[in-house]
Structures are given as structure tokens and as C-alpha cells.
PQR file with spaces between the fields and no chain letter, atoms N, CA, C, O and H, PARSE charges and radii, in Angstrom:
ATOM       1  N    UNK     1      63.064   96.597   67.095 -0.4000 1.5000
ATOM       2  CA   UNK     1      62.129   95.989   66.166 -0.0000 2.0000
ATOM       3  C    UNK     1      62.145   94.482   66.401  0.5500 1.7000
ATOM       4  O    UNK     1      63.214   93.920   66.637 -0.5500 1.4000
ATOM       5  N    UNK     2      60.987   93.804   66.344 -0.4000 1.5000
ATOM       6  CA   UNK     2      60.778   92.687   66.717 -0.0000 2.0000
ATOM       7  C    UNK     2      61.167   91.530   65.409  0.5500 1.7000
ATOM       8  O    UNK     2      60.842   91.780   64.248 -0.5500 1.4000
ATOM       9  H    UNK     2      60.118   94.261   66.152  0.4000 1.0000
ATOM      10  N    UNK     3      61.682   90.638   65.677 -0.4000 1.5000
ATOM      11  CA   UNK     3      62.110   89.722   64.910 -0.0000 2.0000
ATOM      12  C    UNK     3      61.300   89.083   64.144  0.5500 1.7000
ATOM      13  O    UNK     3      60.258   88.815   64.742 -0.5500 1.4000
ATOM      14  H    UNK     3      61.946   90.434   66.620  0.4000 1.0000
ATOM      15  N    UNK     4      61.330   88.658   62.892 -0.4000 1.5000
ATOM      16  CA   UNK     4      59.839   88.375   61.789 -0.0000 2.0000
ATOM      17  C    UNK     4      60.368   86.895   61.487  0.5500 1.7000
ATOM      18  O    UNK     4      61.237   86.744   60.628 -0.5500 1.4000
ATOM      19  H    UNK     4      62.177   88.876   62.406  0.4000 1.0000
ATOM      20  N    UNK     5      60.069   86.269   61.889 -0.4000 1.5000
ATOM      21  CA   UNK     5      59.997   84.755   61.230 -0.0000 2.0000
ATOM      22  C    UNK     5      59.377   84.297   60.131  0.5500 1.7000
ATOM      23  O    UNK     5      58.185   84.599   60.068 -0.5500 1.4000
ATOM      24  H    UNK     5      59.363   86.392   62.586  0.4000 1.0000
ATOM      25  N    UNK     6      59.745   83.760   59.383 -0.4000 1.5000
ATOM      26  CA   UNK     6      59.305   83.579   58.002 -0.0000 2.0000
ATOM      27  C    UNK     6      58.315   82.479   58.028  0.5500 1.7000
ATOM      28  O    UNK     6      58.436   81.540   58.816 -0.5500 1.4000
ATOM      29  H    UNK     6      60.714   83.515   59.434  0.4000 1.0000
ATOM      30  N    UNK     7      57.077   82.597   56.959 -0.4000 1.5000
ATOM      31  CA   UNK     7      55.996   81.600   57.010 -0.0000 2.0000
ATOM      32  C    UNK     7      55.789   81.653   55.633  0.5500 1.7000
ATOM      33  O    UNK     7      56.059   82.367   54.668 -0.5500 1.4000
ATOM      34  H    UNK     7      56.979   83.359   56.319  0.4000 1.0000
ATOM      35  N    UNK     8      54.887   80.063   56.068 -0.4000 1.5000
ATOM      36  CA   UNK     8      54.257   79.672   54.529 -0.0000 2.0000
ATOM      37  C    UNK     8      53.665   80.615   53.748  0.5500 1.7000
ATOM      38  O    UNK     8      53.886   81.785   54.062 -0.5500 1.4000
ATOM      39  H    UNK     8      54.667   79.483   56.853  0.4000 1.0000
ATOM      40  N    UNK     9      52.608   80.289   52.324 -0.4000 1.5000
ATOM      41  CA   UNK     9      52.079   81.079   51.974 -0.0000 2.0000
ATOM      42  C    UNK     9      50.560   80.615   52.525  0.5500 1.7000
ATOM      43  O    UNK     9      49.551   81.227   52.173 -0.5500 1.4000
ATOM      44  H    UNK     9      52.429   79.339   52.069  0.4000 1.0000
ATOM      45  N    UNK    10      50.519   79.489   53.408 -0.4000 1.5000
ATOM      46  CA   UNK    10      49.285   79.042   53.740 -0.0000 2.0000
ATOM      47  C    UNK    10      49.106   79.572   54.932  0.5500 1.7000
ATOM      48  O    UNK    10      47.945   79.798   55.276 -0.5500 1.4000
ATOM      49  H    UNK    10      51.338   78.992   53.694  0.4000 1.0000
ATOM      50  N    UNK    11      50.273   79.915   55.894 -0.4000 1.5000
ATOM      51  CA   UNK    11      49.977   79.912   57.190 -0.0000 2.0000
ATOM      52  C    UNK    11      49.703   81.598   56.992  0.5500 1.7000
ATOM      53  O    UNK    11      48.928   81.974   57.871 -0.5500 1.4000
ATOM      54  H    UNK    11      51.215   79.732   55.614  0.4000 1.0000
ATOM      55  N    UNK    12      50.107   82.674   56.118 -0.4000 1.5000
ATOM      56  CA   UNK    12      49.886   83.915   55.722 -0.0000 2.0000
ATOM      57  C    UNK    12      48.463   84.101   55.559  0.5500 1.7000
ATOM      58  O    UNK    12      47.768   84.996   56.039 -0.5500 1.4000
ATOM      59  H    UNK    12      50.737   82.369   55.404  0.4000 1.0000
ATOM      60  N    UNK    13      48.028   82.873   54.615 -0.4000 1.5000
ATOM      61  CA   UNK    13      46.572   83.064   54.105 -0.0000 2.0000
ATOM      62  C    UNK    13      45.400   82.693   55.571  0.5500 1.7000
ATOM      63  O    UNK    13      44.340   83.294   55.744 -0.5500 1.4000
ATOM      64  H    UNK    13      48.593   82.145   54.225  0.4000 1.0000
ATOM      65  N    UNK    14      45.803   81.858   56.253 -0.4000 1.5000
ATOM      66  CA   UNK    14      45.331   81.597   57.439 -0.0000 2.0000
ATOM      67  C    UNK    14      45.295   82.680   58.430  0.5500 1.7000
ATOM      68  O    UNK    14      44.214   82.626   59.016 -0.5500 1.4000
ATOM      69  H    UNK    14      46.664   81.370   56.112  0.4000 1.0000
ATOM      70  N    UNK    15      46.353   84.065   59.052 -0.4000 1.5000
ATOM      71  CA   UNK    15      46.164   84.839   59.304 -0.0000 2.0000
ATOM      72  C    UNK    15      45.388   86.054   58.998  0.5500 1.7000
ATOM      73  O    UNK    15      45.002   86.908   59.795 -0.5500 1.4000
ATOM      74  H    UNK    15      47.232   84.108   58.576  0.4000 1.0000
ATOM      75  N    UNK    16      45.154   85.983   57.241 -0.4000 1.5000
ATOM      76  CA   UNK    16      44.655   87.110   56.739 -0.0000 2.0000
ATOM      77  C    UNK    16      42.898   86.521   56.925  0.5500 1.7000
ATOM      78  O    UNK    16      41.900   87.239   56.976 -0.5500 1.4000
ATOM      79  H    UNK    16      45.468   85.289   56.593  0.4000 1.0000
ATOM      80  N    UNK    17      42.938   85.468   56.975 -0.4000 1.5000
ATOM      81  CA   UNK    17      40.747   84.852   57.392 -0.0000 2.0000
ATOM      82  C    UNK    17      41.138   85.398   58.327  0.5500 1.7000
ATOM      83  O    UNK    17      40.809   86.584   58.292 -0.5500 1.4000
ATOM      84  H    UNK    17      43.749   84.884   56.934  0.4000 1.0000
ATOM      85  N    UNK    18      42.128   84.935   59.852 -0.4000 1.5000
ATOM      86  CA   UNK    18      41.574   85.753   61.056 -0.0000 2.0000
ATOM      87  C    UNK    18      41.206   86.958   61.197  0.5500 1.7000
ATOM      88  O    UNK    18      40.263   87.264   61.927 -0.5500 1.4000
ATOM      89  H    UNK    18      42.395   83.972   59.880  0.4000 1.0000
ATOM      90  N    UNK    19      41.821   87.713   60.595 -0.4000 1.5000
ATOM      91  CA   UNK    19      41.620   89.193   60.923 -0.0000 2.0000
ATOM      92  C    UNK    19      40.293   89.528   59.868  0.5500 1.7000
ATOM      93  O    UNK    19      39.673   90.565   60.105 -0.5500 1.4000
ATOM      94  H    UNK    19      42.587   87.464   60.003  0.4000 1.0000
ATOM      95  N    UNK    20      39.929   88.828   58.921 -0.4000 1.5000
ATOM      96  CA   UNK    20      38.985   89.184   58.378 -0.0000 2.0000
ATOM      97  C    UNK    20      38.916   89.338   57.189  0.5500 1.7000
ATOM      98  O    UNK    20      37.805   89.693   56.797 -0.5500 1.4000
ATOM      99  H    UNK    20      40.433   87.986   58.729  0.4000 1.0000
ATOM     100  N    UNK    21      39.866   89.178   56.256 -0.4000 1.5000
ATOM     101  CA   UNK    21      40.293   89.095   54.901 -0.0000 2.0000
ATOM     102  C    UNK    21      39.563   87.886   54.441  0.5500 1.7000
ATOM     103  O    UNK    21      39.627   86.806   55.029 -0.5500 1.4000
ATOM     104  H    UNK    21      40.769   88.890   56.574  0.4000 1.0000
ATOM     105  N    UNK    22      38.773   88.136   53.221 -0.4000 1.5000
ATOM     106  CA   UNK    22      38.198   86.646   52.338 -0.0000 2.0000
ATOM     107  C    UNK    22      38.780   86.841   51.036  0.5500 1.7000
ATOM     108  O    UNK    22      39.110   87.967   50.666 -0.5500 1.4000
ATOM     109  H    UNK    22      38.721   89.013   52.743  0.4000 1.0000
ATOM     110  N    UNK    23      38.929   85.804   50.306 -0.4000 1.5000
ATOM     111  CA   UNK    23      39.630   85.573   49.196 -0.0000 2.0000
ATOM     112  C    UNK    23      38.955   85.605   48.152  0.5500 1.7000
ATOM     113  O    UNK    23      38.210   84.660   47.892 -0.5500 1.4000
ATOM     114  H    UNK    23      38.660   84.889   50.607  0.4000 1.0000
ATOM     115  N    UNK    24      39.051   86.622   47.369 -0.4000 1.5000
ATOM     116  CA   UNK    24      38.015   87.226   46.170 -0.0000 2.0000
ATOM     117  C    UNK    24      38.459   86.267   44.638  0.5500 1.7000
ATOM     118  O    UNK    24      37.652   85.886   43.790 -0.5500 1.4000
ATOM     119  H    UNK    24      39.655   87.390   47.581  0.4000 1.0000
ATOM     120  N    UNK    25      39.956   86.048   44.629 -0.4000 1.5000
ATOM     121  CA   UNK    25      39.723   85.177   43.645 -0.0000 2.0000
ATOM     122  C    UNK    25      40.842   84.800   43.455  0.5500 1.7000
ATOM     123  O    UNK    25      41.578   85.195   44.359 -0.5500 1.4000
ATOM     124  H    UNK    25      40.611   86.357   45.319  0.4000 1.0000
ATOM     125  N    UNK    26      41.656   83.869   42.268 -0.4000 1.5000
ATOM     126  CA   UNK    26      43.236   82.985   42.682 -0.0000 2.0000
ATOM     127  C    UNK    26      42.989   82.934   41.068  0.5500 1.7000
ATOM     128  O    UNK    26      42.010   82.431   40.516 -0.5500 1.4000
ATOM     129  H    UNK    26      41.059   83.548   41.533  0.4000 1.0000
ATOM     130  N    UNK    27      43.779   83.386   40.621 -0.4000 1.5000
ATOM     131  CA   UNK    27      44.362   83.214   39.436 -0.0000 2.0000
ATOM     132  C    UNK    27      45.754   82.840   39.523  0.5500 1.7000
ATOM     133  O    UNK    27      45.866   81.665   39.871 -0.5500 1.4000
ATOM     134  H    UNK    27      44.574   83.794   41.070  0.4000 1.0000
ATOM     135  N    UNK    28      47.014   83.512   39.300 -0.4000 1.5000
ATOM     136  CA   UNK    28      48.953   82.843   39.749 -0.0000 2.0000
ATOM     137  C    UNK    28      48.428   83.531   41.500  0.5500 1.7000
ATOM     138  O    UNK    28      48.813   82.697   42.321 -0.5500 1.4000
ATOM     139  H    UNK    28      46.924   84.467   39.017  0.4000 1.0000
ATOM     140  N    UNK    29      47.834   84.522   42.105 -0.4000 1.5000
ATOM     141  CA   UNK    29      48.086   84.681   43.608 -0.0000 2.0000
ATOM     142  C    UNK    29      46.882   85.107   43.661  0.5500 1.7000
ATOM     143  O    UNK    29      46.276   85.922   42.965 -0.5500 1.4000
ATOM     144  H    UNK    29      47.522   85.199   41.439  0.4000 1.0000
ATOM     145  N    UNK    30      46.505   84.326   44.776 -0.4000 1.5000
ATOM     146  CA   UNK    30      45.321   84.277   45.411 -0.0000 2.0000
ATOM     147  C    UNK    30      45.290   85.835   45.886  0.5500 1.7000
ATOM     148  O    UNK    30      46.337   86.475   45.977 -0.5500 1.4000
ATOM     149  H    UNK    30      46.997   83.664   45.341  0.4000 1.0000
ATOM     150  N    UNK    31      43.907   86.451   46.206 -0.4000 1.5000
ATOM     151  CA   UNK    31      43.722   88.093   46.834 -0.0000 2.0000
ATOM     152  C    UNK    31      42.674   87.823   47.574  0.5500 1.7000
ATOM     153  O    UNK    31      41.625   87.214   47.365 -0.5500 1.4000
ATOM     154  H    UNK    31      43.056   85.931   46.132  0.4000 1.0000
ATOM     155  N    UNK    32      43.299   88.589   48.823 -0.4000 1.5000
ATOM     156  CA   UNK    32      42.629   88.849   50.133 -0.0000 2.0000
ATOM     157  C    UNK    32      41.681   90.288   50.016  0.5500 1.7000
ATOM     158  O    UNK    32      42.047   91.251   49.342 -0.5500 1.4000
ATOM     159  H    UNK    32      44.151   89.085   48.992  0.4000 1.0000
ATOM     160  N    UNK    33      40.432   90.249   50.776 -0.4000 1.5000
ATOM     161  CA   UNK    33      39.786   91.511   50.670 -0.0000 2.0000
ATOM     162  C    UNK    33      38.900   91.681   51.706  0.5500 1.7000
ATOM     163  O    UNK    33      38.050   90.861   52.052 -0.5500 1.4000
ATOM     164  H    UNK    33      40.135   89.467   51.323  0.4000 1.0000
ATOM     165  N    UNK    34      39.191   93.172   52.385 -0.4000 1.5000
ATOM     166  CA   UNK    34      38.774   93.121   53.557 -0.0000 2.0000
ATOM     167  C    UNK    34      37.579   94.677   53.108  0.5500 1.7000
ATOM     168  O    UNK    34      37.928   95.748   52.610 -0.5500 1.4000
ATOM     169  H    UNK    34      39.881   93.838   52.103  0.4000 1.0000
ATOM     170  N    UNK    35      36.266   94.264   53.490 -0.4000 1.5000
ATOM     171  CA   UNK    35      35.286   95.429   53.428 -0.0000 2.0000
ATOM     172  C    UNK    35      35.345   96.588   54.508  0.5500 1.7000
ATOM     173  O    UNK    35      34.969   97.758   54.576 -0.5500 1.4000
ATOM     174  H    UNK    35      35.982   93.395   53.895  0.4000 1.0000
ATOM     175  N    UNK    36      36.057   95.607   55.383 -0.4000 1.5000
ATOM     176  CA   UNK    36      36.393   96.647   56.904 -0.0000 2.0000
ATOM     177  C    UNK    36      37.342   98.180   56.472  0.5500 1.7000
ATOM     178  O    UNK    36      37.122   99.386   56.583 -0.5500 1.4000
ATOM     179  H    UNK    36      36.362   94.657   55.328  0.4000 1.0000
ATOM     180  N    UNK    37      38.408   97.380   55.970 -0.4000 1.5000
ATOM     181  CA   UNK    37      39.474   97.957   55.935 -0.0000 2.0000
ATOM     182  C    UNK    37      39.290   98.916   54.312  0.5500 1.7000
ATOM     183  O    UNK    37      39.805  100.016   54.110 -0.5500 1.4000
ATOM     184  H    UNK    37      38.587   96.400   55.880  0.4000 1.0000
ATOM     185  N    UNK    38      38.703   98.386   53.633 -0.4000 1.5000
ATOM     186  CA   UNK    38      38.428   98.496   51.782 -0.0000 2.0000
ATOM     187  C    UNK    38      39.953   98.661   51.160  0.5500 1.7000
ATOM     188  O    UNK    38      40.503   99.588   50.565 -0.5500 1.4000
ATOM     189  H    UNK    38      38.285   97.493   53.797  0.4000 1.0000
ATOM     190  N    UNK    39      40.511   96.968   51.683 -0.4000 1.5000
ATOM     191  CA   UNK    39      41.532   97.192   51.159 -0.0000 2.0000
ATOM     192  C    UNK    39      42.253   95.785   50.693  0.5500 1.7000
ATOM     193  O    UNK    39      42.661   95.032   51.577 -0.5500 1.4000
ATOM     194  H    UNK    39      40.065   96.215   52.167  0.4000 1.0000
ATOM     195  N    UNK    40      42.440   95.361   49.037 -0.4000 1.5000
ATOM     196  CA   UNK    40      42.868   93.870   49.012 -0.0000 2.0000
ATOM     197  C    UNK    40      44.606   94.054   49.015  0.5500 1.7000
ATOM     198  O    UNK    40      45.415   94.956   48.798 -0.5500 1.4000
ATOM     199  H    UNK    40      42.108   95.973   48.319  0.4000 1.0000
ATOM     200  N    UNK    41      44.622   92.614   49.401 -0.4000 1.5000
ATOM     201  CA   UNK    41      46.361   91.949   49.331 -0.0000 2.0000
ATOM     202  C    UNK    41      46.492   90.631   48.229  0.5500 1.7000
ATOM     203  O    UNK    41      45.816   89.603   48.270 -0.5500 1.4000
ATOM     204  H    UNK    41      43.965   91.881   49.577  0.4000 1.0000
ATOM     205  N    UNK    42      47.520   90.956   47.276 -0.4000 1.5000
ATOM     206  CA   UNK    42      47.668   89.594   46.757 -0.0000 2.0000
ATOM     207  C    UNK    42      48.770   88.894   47.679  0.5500 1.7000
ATOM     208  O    UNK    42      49.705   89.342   48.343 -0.5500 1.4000
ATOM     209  H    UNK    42      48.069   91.791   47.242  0.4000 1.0000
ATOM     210  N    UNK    43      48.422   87.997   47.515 -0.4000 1.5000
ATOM     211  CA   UNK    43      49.629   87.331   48.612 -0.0000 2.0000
ATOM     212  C    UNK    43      50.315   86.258   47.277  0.5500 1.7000
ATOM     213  O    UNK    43      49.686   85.832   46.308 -0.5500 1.4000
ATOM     214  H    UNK    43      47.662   87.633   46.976  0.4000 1.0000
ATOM     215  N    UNK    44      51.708   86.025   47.593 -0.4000 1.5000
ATOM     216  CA   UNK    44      52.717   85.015   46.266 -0.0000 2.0000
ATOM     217  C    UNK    44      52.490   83.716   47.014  0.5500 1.7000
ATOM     218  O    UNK    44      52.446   83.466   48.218 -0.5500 1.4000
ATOM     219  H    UNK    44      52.218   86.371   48.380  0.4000 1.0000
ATOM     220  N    UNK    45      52.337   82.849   45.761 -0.4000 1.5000
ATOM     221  CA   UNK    45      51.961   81.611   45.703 -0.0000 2.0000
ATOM     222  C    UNK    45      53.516   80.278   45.473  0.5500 1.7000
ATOM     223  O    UNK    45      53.736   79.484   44.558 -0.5500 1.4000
ATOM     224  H    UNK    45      52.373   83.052   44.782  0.4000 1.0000
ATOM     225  N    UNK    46      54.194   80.536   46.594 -0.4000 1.5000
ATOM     226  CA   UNK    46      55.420   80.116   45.971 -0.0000 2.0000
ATOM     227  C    UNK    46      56.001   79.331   46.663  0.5500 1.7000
ATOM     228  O    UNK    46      55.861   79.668   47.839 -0.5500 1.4000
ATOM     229  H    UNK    46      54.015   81.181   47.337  0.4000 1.0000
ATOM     230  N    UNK    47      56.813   78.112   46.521 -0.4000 1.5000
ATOM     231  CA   UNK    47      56.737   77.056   47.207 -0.0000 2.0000
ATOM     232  C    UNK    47      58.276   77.769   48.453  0.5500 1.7000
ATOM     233  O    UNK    47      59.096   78.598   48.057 -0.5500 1.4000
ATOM     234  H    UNK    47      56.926   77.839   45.566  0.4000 1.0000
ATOM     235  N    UNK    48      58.277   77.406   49.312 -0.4000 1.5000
ATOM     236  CA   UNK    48      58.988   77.618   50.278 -0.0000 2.0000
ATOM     237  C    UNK    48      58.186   78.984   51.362  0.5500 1.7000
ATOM     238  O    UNK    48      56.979   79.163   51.521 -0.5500 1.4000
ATOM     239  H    UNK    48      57.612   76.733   49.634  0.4000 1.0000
ATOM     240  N    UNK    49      59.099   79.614   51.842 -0.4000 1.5000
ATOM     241  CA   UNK    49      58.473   80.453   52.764 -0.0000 2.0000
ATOM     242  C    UNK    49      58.309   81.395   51.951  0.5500 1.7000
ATOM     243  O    UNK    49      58.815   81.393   50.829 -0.5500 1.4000
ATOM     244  H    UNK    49      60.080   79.468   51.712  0.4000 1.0000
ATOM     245  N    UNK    50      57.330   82.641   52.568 -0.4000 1.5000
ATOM     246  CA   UNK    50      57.390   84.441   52.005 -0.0000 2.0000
ATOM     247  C    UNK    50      58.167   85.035   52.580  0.5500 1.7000
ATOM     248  O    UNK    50      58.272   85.080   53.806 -0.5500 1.4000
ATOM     249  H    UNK    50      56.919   82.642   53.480  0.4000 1.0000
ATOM     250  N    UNK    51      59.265   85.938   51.273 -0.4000 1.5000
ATOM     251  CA   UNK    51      60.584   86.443   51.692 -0.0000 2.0000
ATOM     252  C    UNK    51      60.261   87.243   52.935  0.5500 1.7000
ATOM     253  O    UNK    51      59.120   87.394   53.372 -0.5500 1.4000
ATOM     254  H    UNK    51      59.181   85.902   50.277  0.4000 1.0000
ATOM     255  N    UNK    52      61.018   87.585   53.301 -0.4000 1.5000
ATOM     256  CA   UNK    52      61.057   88.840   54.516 -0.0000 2.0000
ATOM     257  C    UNK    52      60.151   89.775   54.205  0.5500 1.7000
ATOM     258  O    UNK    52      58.978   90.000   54.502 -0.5500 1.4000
ATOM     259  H    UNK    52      61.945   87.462   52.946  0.4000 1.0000
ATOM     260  N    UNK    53      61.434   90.534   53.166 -0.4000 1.5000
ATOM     261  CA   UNK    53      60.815   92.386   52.591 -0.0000 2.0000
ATOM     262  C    UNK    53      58.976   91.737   52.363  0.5500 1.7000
ATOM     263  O    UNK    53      58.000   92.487   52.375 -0.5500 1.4000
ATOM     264  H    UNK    53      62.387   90.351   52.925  0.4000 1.0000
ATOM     265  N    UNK    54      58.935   90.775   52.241 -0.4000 1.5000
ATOM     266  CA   UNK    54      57.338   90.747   51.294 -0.0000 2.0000
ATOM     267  C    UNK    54      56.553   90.650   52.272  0.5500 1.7000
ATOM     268  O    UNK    54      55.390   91.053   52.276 -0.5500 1.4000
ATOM     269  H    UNK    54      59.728   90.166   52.231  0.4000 1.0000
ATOM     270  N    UNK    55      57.224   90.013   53.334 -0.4000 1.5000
ATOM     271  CA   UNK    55      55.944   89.817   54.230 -0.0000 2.0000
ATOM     272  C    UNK    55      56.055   90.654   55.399  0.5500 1.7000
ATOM     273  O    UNK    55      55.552   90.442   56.502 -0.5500 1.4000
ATOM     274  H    UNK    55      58.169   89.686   53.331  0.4000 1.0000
ATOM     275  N    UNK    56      56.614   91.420   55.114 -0.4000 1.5000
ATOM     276  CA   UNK    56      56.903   92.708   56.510 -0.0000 2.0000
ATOM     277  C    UNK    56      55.655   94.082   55.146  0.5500 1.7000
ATOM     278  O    UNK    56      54.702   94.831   55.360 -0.5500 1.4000
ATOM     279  H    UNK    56      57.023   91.592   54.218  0.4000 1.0000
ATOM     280  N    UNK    57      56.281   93.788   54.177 -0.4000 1.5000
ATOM     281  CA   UNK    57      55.101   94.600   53.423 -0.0000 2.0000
ATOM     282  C    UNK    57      53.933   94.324   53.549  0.5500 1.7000
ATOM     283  O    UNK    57      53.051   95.179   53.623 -0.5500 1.4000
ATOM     284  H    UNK    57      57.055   93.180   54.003  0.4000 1.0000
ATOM     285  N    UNK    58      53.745   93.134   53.593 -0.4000 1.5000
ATOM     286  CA   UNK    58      52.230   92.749   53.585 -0.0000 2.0000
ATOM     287  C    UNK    58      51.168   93.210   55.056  0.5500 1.7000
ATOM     288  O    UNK    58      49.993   93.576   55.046 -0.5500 1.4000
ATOM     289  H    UNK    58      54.462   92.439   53.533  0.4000 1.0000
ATOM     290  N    UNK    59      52.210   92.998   56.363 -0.4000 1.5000
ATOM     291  CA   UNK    59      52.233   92.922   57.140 -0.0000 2.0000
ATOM     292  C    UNK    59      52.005   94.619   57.491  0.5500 1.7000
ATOM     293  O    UNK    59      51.328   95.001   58.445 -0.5500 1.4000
ATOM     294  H    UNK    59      53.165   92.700   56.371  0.4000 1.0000
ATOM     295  N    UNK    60      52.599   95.400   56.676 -0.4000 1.5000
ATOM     296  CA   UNK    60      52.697   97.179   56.768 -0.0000 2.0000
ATOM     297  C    UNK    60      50.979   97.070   56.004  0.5500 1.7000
ATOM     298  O    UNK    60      50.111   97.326   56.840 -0.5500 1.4000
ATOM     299  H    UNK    60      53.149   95.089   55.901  0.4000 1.0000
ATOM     300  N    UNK    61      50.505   96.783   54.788 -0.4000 1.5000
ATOM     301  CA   UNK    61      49.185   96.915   54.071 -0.0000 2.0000
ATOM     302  C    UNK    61      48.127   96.604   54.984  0.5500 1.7000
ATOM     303  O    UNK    61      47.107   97.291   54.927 -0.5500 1.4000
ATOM     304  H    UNK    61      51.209   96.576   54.110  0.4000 1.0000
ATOM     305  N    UNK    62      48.204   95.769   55.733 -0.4000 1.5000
ATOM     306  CA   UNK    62      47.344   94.926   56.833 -0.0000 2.0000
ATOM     307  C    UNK    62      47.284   96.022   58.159  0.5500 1.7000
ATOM     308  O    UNK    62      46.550   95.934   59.143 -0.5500 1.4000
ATOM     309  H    UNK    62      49.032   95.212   55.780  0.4000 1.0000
ATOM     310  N    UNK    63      47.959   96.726   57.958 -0.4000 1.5000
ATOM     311  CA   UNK    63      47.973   98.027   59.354 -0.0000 2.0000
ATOM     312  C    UNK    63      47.834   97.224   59.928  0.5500 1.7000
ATOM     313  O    UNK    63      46.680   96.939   60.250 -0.5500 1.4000
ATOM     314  H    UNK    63      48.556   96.798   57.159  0.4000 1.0000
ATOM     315  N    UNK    64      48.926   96.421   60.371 -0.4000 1.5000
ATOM     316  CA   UNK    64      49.391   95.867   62.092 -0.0000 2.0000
ATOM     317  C    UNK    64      50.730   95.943   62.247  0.5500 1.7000
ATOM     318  O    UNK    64      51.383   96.206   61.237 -0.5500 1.4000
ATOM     319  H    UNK    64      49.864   96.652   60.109  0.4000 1.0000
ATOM     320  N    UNK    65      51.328   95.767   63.329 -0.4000 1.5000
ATOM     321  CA   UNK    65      52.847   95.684   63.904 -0.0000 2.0000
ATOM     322  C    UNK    65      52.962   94.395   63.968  0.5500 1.7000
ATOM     323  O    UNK    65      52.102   93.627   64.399 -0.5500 1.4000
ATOM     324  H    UNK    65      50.798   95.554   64.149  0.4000 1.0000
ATOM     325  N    UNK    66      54.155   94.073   63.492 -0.4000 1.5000
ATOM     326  CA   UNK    66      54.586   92.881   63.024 -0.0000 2.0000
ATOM     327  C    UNK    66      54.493   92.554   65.105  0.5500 1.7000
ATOM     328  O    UNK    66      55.225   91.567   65.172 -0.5500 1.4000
ATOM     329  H    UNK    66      54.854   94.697   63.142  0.4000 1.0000
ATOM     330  N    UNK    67      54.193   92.743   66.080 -0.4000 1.5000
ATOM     331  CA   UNK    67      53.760   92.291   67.507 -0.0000 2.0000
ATOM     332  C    UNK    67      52.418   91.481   67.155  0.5500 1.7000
ATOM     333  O    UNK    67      52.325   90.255   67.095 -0.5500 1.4000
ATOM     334  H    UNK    67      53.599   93.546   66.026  0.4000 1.0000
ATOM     335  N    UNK    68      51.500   92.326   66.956 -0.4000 1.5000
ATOM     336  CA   UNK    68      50.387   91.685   66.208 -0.0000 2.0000
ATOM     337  C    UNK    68      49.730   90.861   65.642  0.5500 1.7000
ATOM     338  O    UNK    68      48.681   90.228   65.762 -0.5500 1.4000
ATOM     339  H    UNK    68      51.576   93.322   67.004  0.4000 1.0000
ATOM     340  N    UNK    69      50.981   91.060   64.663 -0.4000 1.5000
ATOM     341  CA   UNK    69      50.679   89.701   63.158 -0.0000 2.0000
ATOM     342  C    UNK    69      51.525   88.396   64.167  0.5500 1.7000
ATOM     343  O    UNK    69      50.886   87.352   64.044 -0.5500 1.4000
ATOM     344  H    UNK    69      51.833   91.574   64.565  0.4000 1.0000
ATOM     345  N    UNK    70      52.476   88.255   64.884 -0.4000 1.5000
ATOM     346  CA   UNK    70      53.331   86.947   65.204 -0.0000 2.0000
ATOM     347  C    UNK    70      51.652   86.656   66.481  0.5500 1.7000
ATOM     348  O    UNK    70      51.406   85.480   66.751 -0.5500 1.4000
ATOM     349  H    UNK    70      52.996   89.103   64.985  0.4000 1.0000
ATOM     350  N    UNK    71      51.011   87.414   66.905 -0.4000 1.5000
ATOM     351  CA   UNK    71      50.380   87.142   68.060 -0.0000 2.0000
ATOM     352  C    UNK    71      49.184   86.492   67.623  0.5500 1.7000
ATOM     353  O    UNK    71      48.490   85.829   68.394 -0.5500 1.4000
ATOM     354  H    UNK    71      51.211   88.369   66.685  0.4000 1.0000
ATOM     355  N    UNK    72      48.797   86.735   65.866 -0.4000 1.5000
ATOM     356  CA   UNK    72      47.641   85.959   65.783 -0.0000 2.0000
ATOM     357  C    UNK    72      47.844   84.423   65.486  0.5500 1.7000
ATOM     358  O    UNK    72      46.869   83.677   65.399 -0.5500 1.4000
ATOM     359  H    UNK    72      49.361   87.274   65.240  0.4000 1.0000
């Protein structure tokens, strides 16, 4: 299994526009929503990086391999 480096919550939100995710609305966490996929993500709004477990989850919701997600 490939090693997951931890990122902002900006540089998260920046991957989820690439692939195609737009941001439906930000109340405490902003939500991603993809018509492709018909499927939203809230992503945490929290100062430092997104824990591991959270962003290997997020990363599982997004149906990609964490190969994938480091490649976009």
C-alpha cells in the first residue's frame, strides 16, 4: 500500500475541482458534489492537515486509489 501524505484542507478541495467535484455549499464544512459520480463529500474545515483515517476515507468515497489521488 502506497504511502498517504497528509494535506491541507485547501489542497483536498483543489483536488476534488480536478476531478470534477463543485462545491454546493459551506456552512462549518464546505461539500463537494459530483453529477458524474451522484455523489457529495463534506470535507473538515480544520486548521492543520486532514487526519490520515479521514482522508484515506475520503479518498475510498471519491473511488480512486490513493496512486491516483497523490498523481493529481
Amino acid at each position: 500500500m502506497p504511502k498517504l501524505v497528509p494535506i491541507s484542507h485547501r489542497e483536498l478541495a483543489r483536488k476534488l475541482r480536478r476531478v470534477g467535484f463543485v462545491e454546493i455549499r459551506t456552512r462549518r464544512h464546505p461539500v463537494y458534489y459530483s453529477a458524474e459520480k451522484d455523489l457529495t463529500i463534506p470535507i473538515p474545515m480544520h486548521p492543520g492537515d486532514v487526519p490520515k483515517g479521514t482522508l484515506r476515507s475520503i479518498i475510498r468515497e471519491m473511488q480512486l486509489s490513493v496512486e491516483e489521488f497523490t498523481a493529481l
